[in-house]
Structures are given as C-alpha cells and as structure tokens.
C-alpha positions in Angstrom: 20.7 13.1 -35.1 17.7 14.2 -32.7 17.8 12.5 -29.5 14.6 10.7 -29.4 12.8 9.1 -26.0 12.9 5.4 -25.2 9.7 4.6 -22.7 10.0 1.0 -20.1 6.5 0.2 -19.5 6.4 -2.7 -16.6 2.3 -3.4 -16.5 0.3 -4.1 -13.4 3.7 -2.8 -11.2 1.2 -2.2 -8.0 0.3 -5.6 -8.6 3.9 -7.2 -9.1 5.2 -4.9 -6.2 2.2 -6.3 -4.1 2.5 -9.8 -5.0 6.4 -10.0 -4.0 6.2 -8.3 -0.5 3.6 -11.2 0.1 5.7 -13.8 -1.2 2.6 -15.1 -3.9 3.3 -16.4 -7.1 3.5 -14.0 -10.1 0.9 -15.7 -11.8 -1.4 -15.5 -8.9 -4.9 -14.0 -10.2 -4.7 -10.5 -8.0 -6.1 -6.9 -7.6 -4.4 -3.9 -5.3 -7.9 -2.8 -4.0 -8.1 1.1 -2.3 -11.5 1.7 -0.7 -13.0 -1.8 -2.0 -12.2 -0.7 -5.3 -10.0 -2.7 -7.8 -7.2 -0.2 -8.5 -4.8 -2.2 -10.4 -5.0 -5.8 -12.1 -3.1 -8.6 -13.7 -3.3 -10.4 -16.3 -4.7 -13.8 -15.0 -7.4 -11.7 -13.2 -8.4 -9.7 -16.5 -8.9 -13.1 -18.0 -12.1 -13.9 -15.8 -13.0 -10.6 -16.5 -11.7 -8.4 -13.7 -11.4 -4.7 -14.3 -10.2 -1.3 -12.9 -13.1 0.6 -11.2 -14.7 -2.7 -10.0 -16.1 -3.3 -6.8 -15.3 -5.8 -4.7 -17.4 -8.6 -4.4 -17.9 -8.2 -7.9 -14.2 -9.1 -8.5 -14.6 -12.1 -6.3 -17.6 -12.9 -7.9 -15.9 -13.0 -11.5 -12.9 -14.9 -9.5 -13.5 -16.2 -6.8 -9.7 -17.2 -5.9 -8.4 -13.6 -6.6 -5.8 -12.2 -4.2 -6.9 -9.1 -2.7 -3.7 -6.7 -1.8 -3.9 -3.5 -0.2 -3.3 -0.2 -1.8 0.3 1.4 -1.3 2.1 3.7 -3.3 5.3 4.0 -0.9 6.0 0.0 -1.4 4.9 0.6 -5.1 7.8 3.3 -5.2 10.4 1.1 -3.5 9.7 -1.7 -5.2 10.3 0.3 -8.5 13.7 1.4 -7.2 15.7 -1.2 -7.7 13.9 -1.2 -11.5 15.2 2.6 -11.8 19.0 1.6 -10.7 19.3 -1.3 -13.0 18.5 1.5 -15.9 20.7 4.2 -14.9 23.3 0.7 -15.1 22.8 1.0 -18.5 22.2 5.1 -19.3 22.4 7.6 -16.5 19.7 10.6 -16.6 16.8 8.5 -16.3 13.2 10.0 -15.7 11.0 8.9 -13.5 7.2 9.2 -14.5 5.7 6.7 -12.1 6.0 3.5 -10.6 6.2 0.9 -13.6 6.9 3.6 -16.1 10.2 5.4 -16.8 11.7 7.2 -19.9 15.1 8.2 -20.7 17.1 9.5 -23.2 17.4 6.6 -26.1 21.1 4.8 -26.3 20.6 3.8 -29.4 23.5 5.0 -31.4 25.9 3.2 -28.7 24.3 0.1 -28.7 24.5 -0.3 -32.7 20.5 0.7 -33.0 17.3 1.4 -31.3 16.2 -2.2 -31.4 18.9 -3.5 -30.1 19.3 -0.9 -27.2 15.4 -2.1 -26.3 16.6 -5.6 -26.1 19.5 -4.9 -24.0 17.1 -3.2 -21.6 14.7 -6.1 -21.7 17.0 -8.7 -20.9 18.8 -6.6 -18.2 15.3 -6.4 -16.7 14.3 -10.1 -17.0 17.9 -11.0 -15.5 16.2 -8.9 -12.3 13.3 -10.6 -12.6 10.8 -8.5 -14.0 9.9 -10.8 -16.5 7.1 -8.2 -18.0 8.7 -5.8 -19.3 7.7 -3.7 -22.5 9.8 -0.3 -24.3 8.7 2.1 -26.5 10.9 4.0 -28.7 9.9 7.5 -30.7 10.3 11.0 -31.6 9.1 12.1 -28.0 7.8 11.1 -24.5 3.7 10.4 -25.4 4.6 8.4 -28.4 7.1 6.6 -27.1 5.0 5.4 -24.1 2.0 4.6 -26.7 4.5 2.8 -28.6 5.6 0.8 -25.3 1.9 0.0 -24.2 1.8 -2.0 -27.8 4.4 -3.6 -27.5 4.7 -7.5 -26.3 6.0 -8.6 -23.6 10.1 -8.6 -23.5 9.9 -7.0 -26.7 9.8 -3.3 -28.8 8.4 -1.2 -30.7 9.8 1.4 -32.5 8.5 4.5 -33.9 10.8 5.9 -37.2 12.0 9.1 -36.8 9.6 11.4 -38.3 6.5 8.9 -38.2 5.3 9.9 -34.9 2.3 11.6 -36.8 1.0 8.6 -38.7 1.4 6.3 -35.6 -0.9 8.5 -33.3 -3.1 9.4 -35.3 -4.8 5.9 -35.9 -4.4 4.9 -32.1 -8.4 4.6 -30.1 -9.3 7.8 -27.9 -9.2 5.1 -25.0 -5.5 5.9 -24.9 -6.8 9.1 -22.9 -7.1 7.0 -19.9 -10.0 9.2 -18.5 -13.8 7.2 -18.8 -15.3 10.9 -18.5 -13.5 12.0 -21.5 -13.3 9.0 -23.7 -17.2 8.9 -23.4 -17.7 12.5 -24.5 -15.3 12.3 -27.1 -17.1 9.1 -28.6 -20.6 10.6 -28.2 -19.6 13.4 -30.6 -18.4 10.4 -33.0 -14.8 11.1 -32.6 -13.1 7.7 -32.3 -9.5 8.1 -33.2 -6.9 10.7 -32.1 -6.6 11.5 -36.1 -10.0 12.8 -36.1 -9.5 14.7 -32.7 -6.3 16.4 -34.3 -8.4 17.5 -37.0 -10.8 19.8 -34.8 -9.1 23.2 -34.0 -6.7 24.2 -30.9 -9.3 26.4 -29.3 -12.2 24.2 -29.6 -10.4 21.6 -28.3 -8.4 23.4 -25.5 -12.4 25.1 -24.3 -14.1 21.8 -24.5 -11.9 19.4 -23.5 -9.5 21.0 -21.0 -5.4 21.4 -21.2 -4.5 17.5 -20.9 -6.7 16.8 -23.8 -5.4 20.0 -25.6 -1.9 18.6 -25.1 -2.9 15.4 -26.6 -4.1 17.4 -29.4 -0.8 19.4 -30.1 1.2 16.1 -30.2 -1.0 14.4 -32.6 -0.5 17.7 -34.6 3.0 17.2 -34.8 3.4 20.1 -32.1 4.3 18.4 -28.9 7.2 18.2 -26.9 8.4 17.1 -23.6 11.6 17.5 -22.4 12.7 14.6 -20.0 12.8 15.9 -16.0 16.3 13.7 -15.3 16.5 12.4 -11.7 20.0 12.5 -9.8 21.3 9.1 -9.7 20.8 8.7 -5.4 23.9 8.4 -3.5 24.8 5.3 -2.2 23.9 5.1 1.4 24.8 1.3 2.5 27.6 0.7 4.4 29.2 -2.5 5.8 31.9 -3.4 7.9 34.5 -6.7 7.4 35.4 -8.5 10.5 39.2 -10.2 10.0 39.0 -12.5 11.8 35.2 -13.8 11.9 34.0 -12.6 15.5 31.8 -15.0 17.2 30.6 -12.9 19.9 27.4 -10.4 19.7 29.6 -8.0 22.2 32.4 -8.0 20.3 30.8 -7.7 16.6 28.7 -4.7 18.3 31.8 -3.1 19.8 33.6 -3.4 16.4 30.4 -1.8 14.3 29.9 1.2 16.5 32.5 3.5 14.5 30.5 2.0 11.2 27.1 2.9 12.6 28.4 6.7 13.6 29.6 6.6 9.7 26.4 5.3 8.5 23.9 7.7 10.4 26.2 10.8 9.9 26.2 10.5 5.5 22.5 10.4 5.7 22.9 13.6 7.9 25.1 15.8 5.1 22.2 14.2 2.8 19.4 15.7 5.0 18.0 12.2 5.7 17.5 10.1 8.5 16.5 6.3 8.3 13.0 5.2 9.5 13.2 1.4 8.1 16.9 -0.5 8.3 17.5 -3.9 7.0 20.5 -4.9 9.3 22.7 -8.1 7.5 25.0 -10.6 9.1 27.4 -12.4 6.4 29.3 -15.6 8.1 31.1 -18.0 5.4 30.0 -15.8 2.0 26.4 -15.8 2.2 23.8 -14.3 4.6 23.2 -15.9 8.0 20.5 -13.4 9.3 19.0 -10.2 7.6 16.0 -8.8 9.4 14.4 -5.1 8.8 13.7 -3.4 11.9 11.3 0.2 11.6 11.3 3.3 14.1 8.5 5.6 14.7 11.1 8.2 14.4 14.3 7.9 13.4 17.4 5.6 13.6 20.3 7.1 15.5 23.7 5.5 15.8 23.1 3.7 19.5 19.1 2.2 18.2 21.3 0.7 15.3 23.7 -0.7 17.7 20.9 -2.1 19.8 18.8 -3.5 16.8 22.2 -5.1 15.5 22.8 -6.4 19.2 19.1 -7.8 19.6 19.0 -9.6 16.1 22.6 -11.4 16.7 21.7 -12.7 20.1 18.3 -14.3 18.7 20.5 -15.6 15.6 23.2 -16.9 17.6 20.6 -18.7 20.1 18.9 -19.8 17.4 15.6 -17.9 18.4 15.6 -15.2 15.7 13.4 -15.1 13.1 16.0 -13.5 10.9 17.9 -16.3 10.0 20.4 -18.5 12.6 24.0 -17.7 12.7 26.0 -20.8 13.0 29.3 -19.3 11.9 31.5 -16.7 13.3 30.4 -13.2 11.4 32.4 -11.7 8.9 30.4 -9.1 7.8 27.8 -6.9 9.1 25.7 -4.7 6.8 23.1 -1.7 7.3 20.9 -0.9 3.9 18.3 2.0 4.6 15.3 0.6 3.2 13.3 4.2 3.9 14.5 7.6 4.1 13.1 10.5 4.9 14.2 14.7 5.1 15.0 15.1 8.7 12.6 18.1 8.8 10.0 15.6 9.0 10.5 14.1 12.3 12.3 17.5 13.7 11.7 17.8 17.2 8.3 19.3 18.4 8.7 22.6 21.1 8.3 20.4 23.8 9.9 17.3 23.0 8.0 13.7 22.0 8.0 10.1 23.1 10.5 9.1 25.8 13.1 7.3 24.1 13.5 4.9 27.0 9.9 3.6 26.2 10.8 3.6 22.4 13.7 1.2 23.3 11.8 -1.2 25.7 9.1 -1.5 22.9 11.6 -2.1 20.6 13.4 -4.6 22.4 10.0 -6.6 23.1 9.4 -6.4 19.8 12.7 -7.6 18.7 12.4 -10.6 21.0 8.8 -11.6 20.1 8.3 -11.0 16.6 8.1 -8.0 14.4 3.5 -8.3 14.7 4.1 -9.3 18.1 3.6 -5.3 19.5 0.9 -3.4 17.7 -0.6 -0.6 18.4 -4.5 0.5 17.9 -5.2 3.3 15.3 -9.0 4.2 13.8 -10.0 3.3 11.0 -13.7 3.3 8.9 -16.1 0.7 10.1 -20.0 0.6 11.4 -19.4 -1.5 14.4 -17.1 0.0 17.0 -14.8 -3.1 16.9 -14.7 -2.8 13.1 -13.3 0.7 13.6 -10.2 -0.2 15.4 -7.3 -2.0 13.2 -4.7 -3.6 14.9 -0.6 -2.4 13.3 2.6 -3.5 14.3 4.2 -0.8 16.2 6.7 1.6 14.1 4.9 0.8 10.6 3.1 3.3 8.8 -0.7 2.0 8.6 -2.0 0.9 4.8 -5.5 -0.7 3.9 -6.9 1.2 6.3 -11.3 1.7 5.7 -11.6 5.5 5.0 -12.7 7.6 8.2 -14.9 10.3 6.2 -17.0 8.2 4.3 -20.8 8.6 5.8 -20.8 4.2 6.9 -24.5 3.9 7.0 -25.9 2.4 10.5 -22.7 3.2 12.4 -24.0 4.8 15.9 -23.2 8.6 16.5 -20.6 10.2 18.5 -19.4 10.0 21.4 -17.6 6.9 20.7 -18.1 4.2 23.4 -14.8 4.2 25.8 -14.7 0.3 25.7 -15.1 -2.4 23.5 -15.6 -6.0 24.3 -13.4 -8.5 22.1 -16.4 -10.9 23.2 -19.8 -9.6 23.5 -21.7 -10.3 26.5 -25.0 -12.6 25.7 -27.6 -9.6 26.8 -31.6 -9.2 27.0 -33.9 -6.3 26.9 -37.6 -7.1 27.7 -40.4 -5.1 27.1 -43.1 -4.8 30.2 -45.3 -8.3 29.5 -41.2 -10.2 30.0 -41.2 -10.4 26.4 -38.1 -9.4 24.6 -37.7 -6.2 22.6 -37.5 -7.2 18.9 -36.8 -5.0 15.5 -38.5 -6.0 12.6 -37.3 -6.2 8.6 -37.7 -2.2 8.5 -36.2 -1.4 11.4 -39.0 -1.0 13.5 -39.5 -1.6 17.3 -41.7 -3.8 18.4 -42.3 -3.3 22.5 -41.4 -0.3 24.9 -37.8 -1.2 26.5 -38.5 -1.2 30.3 -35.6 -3.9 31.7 -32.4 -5.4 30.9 -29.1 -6.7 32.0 -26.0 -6.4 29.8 -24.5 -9.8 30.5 -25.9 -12.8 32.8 -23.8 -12.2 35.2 -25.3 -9.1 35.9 -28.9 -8.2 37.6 -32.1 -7.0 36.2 -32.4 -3.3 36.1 -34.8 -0.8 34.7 -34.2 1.1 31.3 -33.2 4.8 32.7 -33.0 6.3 29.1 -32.9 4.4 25.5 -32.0 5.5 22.0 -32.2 3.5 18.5 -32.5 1.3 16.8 -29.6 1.8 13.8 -30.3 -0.9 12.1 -27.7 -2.2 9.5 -27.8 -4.9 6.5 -24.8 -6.7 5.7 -23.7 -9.6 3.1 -26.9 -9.6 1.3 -24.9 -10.0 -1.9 -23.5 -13.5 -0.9 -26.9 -14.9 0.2 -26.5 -15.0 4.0 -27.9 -11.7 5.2 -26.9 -10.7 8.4 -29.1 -8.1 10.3 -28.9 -6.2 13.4 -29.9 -3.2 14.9 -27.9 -1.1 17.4 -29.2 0.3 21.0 -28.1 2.8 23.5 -29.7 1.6 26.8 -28.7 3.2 30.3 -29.7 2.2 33.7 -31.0 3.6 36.9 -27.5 3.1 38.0 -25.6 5.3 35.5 -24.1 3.0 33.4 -24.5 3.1 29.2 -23.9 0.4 27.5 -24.0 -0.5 23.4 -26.3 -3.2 22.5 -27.1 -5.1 19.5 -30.2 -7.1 17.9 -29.6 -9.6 16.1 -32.0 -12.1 14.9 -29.6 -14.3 13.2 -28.1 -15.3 16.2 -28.1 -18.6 18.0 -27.9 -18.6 21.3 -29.8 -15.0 22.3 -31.2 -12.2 20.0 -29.2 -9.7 22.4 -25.6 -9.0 22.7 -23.7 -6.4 25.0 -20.8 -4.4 22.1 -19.3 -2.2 24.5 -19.8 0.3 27.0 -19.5 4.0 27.8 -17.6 4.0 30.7 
C-alpha cells in the first residue's frame, strides 16, 4: 500500500498563538496586524466582516471591539512547538510546513484506518487545547492540505486512494492563495482547477509562473512531494530533586550549580546557547514560582545561578512576581524557552557589553519587574516622540512602525538630540505681536521675527527659520487633528522643534524638542 500524506490544519494559528501570550479569551474577536495591516484573522472577527489585507481603522470600523495583536513569527513558531511534539507522540518524522500547518506520513494502517488515525490526532490535540483543529488525508501533500482546509472543525476528510484527480479538479482557483493570480486566472474565465489542468504545461508554466505550474501538474495527476521530515529536537530541560526540601535560597543555589554546568554544557555539544530561560521552583508537588528571565546574549552557567538566586529570594519574601514560595523546595527546573546557534552571539574582535553592567541591569530588573528596565530603540513615526518605542531590556523588539516607509510630514534629518516627554507651551509672533499661524493648506500667515520656547524663557529674535511640515491626522474618526512643524533658531544658538497646532487649548504653540 502507498504511503499517503495526512495534513493538520490549525486555522488563524498567529491569531491563537497571539491571543494566549496575552492571556485573552479564544473567542475574543482579534487580528495579528504587521504594518497596520490585518495579517491574520479569527473566526468571530470574519463574522463582522474582517478580512486579510485590510487596513486598520477599517477593521475597527467593521468591529469596533477587535483585539489588535502585533505581528510575530518567532512566538508563532514557539507557540506551534509544543503542537509539533504532541504529533511526533503519536508518529515520529513529522514535517513541518509552517506555523498551524504540518504533514506527516499517514498512520493509518496502525490505527485500524485513516479515519480513525484523524480522530486520534484530533482528540490528542483538543486534550492540548487546540480546540480547532482540522486533518486532511490523500494521495499526496497539496491534496491532503486542500482536503484539511474543508474539513470541520475536530473532524476529517479523506481523499480515496486514487481520487485525488476528481477532488481537485472541482476545487475554486481561490485555493491559489495569491489575489494577483486568482484575478488573472478568472478574467480569462477559468474558474476551477479542472479547467486550469486542461490548458497545456507550457502555456501554463510561461504565463502563470512555476507555483502555478506546479499546481497544474498535480491537478494532472503528475505531482508529487516528498515529505522534508524534521529530527525530533533533543530534550534540553533539566531539573534537579532536593531530598530533603531545602528552605534556603543559598543552599538550593549551592545544590543547582553542578545542574546549571550540566544544563548550559548539552546545549554547547548541540551548538546552542539559551537567550530566554523559564527557571521553575516545585515545593509540595506543584509549582510555587516559574518566572522566564531573557539575556541580550546568552545564558551561561553563573547568570543561571544568579537568575535562580534573584527569583527565590523575591518568592521566599514574598515580593516576586513569579509566584511565592511558602514551602521548602523540592525541585528546581530550567526549560530553554529560546535557543539559538552560538555563532550568533560569537564574540566580536574586540569584545561587547561589560558583563558586570549586564548583571546589575539584570538584577534591577529582576527586583523591579520584568517592564521595569527598558531600553529606547527607533522605530517609524512623524513626530520625534512617536519615533522612539520604549522595550523591556533583553527582548527582541516586535510591532515596531517600519523605519523605511516615506511617513509624510515627518521633519528631515538631523534628528533633534532631545525630546521633551511634555512639550513646553511656546509662541512665535510675527512683527505687529501677532502670532504666526498656518492655515488649512499649510500656508504661513506672517514673517517669524520673535519667540520663546517655553514661558519660562525670554523673548528672542528668530536667527533662522524653516517649515512649515504640516501633517493631518485622524480625519477618518471625525476629530481631525492638525499641526505644522517649525525649525526656529535664535540669536543665541539654540534650535529648537516647534509645533502649530490650532486644535489646541491652552496656546497654538508648543516646544517638541530641541537640537542640543
């Protein structure tokens, strides 16, 4: 008997991996967004009429009470892990294709039949608590996934050997996934992968490309895929049992350090090192504190000690937001959450951060909260404070507004050296004492000749000025907010960044920042 693929389709998995990191219910109406555009959506959101390729504030629009999650493939990835060693529970060799969707090689004959291999899989995967779960069955890997997406949820379908033909062939050229391609195809009347298999190899192959081509050769009855079979990933977790219970942070550390040597030294022979650990205190059979600590390099066997050290002494004070130990600890566990090759963080020619500064930071943070210490990185924006984004320190940044897009209005380089958290209440005057005013087109109205950046400051004349960039904002909720950018120096030197704004209450001037 030919071995035939069996596909596991979980749907919206950016959107289920999204919605669990931030603790929101499953049935939450939510979109992963990248670049204010809707990426991925569930099924509560589609049914006000949310869809991939969607801006924004036209998701909100249709749904107002939509979640909005930021893109990330690396917590998509993770998230999908523990998906991929529940399979390979069940039938090692498993492949891989993308976060939500795997394949592998169909157990059918061992489980007493295809069907009931599918169900075995489905209720392995609902027991998890992916309750969305769907499998495809077939001749090979396109089918099979087809056969998946059509499937309902915790439940099958399955392709009979031999019928992969007839089942394709009546399936919608929308199962292309690619808008540019669907909508040629259909302009050319070609609505159904049956009629695209009639056209010839070449034609198809020089007008449509070599994914389409592909495509074509299945739905011929030529197409084949062989399943790329991932090595099942060692098990890198290690624990150590305390007997008796040790009460004492000094004394549990002293015990683990042989176990954090072990620990750091088998993701060495793997060619790994940990950036992300989720350290675990057991005390009576359940957990008393888990907290994950990050690096902005690499965990060695003395920062695992110290994190271990740091989290027990909050947990045993009963200041740590990891969980309070109130039992003496008989177990302490370290789980790499992320690994990386070691190549990655290899050490530059002439070193890198001082690792005593890594540790103090650490510490702080470990005292004071994991958003506590953050560090500034750049990010897309118009204003100069909207170009800054705050991140905890040792996390990679996500959701971060693209730097390279053109941001209309935003003032040119150089890049003022300080911005105010507070702008300053400013004026600029033209000669008559009047102020200097921009109109609806961005016009100005009256020669700059005085200003002070912020009362506190005196009157001085206008040395140089440039401007106005003038930018519109939330004119698609009603409440348009205008204001037009400045670059004023004085006679003594100083530049400053100010903004006109006619909206506001108190003075149509404001100091942004300053180039000191």
């Amino acid at each position: 008997m030919p071995t035939r693929a069996l596909v596991v389709w979980c749907p919206d998995w950016p959107v289920v991996a999204a919605l669990a990191e931030e603790a929101l219910p499953p049935r939450q109406p939510a979109a992963v967004f990248a670049a204010n555009v809707v990426q991925a959506v569930n099924g509560p959101a589609r049914d006000f009429g949310v869809r991939r390729g969607m801006r924004r504030r036209d998701a909100q629009a249709r749904c107002p009470e939509i979640a909005v999650l930021a893109a990330n493939p690396d917590r998509d990835a993770r998230a999908f892990d523990d998906v991929l060693a529940v399979l390979e529970q069940l039938r090692p060799g498993i492949a891989p294709l993308r976060p939500g969707l795997v394949a592998l090689r169909s157990p059918g004959r061992f489980y007493g039949g295809e069907a009931e291999a599918a169900a075995v899989v489905a209720e392995r995967l609902v027991r998890h608590g992916v309750w969305d779960c769907r499998v495809g069955i077939a001749d090979e890997l396109f089918t099979a996934e087809q056969a998946a997406r059509r499937a309902a949820p915790q439940d099958s379908v399955v392709v009979p050997a031999g019928e992969s033909v007839p089942f394709l062939r009546d399936l919608p050229v929308e199962v292309l996934d690619d808008p540019e391609t669907v909508g040629l195809l259909k302009r050319l009347g070609l609505r159904s992968l049956g009629q695209l298999a009639d056209l010839g190899a070449g034609d198809v192959l020089a007008r449509f490309g070599r994914q389409v081509a592909w495509v074509h050769r299945v739905v011929s009855g030529r197409g084949e895929t062989l399943l790329a079979e991932r090595t099942p990933p060692p098990d890198l977790e290690v624990h150590v049992d305390f007997e008796p219970p040790l009460d004492s942070a000094e004394t549990i550390c002293f015990s683990a350090r042989r176990t954090a040597d072990a620990f750091v030294e088998q993701l060495a022979r793997q060619g790994l090192v940990c950036t992300e650990l989720l350290v675990q205190a057991e005390a009576d059979g359940v957990v008393a504190s888990s907290r994950r600590w990050v690096h902005p390099r690499w965990f060695g066997a003395a920062e695992v000690i110290d994190r271990l050290h740091w989290q027990l002494q909050g947990a045993m004070n009963g200041l740590s937001r990891g969980g309070a130990v109130r039992a003496p600890v008989e177990r302490v566990r370290f789980v790499p959450e992320t690994v990386v090759p070691d190549s990655v963080h290899a050490d530059g020619l002439w070193g890198g951060t001082d690792e005593r500064v890594q540790r103090g930071i650490a510490r702080v943070q470990g005292m004071l909260g994991h958003e506590a210490v953050v560090v500034p990185v750049l990010q897309g924006g118009r204003a100069p404070a909207d170009r800054q984004a705050m991140v905890p320190w040792g996390e990679r940044p996500v959701g971060l507004r693209p730097t390279g897009l053109p941001w209309p209005g935003s003032i040119p380089p150089p890049a003022p050296a300080r911005v105010l958290a507070d702008p300053w209440p400013a004026a600029l005057v033209e000669p008559g004492g009047r102020p200097v005013v921009v109109d609806e087109r961005g016009a100005v109205r009256g020669e700059p000749t005085r200003f002070r950046p912020s009362a506190d400051e005196p009157w001085q004349p206008v040395a140089a000025w440039a401007g106005p960039w003038p930018v519109e904002e939330l004119w698609w909720e009603g409440t348009p907010r205008r204001v037009a950018r400045f670059q004023v120096v004085g006679v003594d030197g100083r530049a400053w960044l100010m903004t006109y704004d006619q909206a506001a209450a108190e003075s149509v001037w404001w100091t942004e920042a300053g180039y000191d």
